[in-house]
C-alpha positions in Angstrom: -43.7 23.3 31.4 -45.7 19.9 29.9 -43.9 18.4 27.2 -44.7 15.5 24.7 -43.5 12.3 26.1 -43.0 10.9 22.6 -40.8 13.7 22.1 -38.4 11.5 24.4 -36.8 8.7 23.2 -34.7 5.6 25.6 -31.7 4.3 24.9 -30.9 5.4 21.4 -27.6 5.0 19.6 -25.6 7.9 18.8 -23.4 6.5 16.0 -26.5 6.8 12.9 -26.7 10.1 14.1 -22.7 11.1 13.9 -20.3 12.1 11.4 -17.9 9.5 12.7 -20.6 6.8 12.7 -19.5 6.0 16.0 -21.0 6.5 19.7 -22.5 4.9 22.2 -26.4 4.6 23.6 -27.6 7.8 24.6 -30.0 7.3 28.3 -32.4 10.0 26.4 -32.0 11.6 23.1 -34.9 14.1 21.7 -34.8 16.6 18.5 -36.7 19.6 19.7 -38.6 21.5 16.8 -39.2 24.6 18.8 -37.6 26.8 20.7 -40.9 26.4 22.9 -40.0 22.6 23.2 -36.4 23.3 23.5 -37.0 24.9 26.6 -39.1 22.4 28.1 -37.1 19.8 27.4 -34.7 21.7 29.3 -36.9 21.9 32.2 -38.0 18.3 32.3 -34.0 17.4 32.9 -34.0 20.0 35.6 -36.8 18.3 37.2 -35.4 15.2 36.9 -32.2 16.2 37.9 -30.5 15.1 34.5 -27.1 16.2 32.8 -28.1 17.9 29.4 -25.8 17.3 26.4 -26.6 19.7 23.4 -25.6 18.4 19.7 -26.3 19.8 16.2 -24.7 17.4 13.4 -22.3 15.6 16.2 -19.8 16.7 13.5 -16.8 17.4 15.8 -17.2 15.4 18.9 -16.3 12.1 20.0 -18.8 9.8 21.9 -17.0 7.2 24.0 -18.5 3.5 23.7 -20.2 3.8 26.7 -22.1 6.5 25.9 -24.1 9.8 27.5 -25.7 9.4 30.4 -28.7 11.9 30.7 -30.6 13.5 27.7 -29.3 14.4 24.3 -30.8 17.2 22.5 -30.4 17.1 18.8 -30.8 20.8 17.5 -31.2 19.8 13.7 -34.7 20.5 13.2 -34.1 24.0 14.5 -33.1 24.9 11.1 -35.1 28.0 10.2 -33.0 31.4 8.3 -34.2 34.8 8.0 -33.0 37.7 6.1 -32.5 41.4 7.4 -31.0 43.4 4.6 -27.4 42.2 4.9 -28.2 40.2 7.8 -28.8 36.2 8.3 -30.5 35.3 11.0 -30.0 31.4 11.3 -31.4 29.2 13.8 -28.7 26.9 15.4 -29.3 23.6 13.6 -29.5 25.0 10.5 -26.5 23.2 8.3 -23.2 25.8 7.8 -22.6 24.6 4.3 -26.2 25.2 3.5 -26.4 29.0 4.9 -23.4 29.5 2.6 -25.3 28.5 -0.7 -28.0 30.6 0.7 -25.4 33.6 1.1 -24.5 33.1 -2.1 -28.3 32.9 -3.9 -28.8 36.2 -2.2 -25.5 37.7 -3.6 -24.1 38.3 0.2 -20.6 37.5 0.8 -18.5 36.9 4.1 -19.6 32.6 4.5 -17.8 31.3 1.5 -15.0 29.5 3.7 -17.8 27.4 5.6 -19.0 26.5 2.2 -17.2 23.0 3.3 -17.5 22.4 7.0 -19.9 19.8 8.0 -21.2 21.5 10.8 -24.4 23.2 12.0 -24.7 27.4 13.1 -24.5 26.3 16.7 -21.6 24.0 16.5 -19.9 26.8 14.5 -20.7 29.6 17.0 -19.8 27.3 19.5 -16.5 26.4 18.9 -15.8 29.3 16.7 -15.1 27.5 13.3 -12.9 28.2 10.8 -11.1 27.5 7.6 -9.6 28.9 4.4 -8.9 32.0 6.3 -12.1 33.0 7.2 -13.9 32.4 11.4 -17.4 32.7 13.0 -16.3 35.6 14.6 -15.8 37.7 11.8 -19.5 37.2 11.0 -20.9 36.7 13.7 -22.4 40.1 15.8 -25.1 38.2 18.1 -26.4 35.2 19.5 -29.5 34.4 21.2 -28.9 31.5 23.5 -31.6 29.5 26.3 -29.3 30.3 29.7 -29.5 27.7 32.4 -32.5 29.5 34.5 -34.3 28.9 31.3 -34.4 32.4 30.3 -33.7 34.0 26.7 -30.4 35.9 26.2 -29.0 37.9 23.5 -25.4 38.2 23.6 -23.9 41.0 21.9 -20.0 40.4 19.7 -18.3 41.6 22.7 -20.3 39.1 25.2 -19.2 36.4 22.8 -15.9 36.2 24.1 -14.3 34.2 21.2 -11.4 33.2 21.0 -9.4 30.1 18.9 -12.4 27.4 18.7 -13.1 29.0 21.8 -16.5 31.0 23.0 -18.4 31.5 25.9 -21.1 29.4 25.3 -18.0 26.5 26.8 -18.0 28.2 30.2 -21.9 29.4 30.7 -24.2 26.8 29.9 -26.0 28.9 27.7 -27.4 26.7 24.8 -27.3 28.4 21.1 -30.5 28.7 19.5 -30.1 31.4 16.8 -27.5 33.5 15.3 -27.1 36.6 13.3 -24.7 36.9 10.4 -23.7 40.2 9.4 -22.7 40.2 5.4 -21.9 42.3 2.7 -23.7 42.3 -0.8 -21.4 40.8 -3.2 -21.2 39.6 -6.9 -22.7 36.1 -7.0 -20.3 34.6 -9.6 -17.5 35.8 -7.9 -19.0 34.5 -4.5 -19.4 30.9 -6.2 -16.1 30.9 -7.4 -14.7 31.5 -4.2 -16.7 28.3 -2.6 -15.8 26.6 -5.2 -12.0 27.0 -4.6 -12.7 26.1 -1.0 -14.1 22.9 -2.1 -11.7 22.1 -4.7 -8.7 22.4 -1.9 -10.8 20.3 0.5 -11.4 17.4 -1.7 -7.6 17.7 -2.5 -6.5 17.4 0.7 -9.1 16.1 3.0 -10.1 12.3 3.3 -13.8 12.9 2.6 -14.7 9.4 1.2 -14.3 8.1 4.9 -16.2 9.0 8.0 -14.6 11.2 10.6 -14.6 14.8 12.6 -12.3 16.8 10.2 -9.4 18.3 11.9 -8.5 16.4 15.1 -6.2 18.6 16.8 -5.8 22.3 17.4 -2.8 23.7 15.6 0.0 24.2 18.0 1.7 27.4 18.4 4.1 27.4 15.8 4.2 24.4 14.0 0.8 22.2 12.0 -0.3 19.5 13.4 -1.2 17.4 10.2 2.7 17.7 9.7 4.1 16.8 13.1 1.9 13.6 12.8 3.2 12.9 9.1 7.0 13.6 10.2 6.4 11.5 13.3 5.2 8.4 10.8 1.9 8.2 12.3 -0.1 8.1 8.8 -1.7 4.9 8.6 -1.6 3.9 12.1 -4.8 2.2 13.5 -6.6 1.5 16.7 -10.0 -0.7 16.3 -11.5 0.3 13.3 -9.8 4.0 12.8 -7.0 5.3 11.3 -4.9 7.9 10.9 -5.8 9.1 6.9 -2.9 8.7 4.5 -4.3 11.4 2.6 -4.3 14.1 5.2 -2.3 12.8 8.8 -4.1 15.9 10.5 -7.8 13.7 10.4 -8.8 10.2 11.6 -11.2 8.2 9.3 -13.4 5.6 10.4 -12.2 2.4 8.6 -14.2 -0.6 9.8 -17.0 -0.2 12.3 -14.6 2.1 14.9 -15.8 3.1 18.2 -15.7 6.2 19.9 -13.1 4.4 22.3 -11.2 3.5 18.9 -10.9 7.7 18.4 -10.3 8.3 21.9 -6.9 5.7 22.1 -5.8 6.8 18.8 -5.7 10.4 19.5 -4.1 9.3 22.5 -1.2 7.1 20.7 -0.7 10.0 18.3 -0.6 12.8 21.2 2.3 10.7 22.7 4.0 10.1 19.9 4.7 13.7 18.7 5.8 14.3 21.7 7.9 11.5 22.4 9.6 12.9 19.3 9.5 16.5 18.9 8.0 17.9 22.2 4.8 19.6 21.3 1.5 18.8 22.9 -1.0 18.4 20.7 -4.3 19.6 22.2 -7.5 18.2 20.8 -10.0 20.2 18.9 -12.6 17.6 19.3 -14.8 17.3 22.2 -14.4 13.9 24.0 -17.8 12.7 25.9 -19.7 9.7 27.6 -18.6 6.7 29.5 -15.5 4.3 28.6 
């Protein structure tokens, strides 16, 4: 497959591109707006024997300092949404908060607790989002995903294997380039309503004046981790530029200028801490990448 040179861009910073405004220099970074070029660009890092790092809106991922060596594909202009009756069809860098409002213009109902999350269809599908109750998987019935050979593969709800922010697409290399929402025709008022509770307990609760990934850690069996980390003292602390948010201990805000190092150490100090005190380990919910 020929691909557009110009489509390929050297040594490009990550951190404009982030949620956390922080990251290192990407070795290659590209923004496909094709699944045509998608796959080529796929190819060309076979060929050249590079690692491959897929990203929508880098919204729940921490990019050490160092950065990502190999190419970066940046699935946001992959944005396209069709409608099947009940059915959205969305294209993997399409924005999750935007398909809700769309959900909701066409009086379909099921996507009003994404109305929130800063996060793109792929990312979602990826990692299984959720919040206020509602999941990808409760949506979601297929994905159509670029597989390492470079072939096209639909994979049906049982093929998804989802799990807590878990799905296959983390064990098979496959990358996401579209899936279908199935939905149920609601009342739009009542849909709007909904989303706008969602957003009303996010902005009470969530730092969202600050940059950072949302929810750091998964919630340990039995316990919350926003509360472990307030009981433990932690709100407040800081490493480099971020901190632990004194207005939700479960998120870390980017303060002044922090690195993805900055993230990485914190999350770290905090893991540590809770269970130097109360001997739970918190597992991460964000991905941590690239070189120290």
């Amino acid at each position: 497959m020929q691909i557009a040179q110009d489509l390929i861009q050297k040594e490009q910073e990550i951190a404009p591109y982030a949620y956390t405004q922080a990251g290192g220099v990407a070795d290659y970074l590209a923004i496909p707006t094709s699944i045509a070029e998608l796959t080529a660009l796929l190819d060309w890092a076979k060929h050249e024997s590079l690692p491959v790092h897929v990203f929508g809106r880098l919204s729940n991922l921490v990019v050490r300092s160092g950065g990502l060596r190999g190419l970066v594909i940046l699935m946001t202009e992959l944005k396209a949404v069709q409608q099947e009756n009940n059915q959205l069809l969305a294209q993997a860098g399409c924005d999750i908060i935007w398909l809700a409002a769309l959900a909701r213009d066409k009086s379909l109902t099921g996507l009003e607790w994404s109305a929130g999350i800063p996060g793109s269809v792929g990312g979602a599908v990826f990692m299984n989002a959720g919040a206020y109750g509602g999941q990808a998987d409760m949506v979601v019935s297929s994905v159509l995903a670029v597989m390492p050979d470079l072939s096209l593969k639909t994979f049906t709800k049982d093929e998804l294997e989802f799990g807590y922010r878990h799905s296959v697409f983390q064990e098979n290399g496959g990358v996401i380039v579209q899936a279908t929402f199935d939905l149920a025709s609601g009342d739009q008022q009542a849909i709007q309503e909904k989303m706008d509770q969602v957003n009303l307990a996010r902005a009470n609760k969530q730092p969202l004046s600050w940059p950072s990934n949302g929810s750091v850690f998964k919630r340990p069996t039995g316990y919350f981790a926003g509360k472990l980390i307030m009981d433990a003292g932690l709100q407040g602390t800081r490493v480099g530029g971020v901190e632990v948010s004194k207005k939700h201990a479960g998120f870390m805000v980017n303060m002044d200028q922090g690195t993805g190092n900055d993230y990485e150490d914190l999350i770290h100090l905090v893991q540590a801490k809770v269970f130097e005190e109360y001997h739970v380990r918190l597992e991460p919910e964000v991905r941590i990448l690239g070189d120290r």
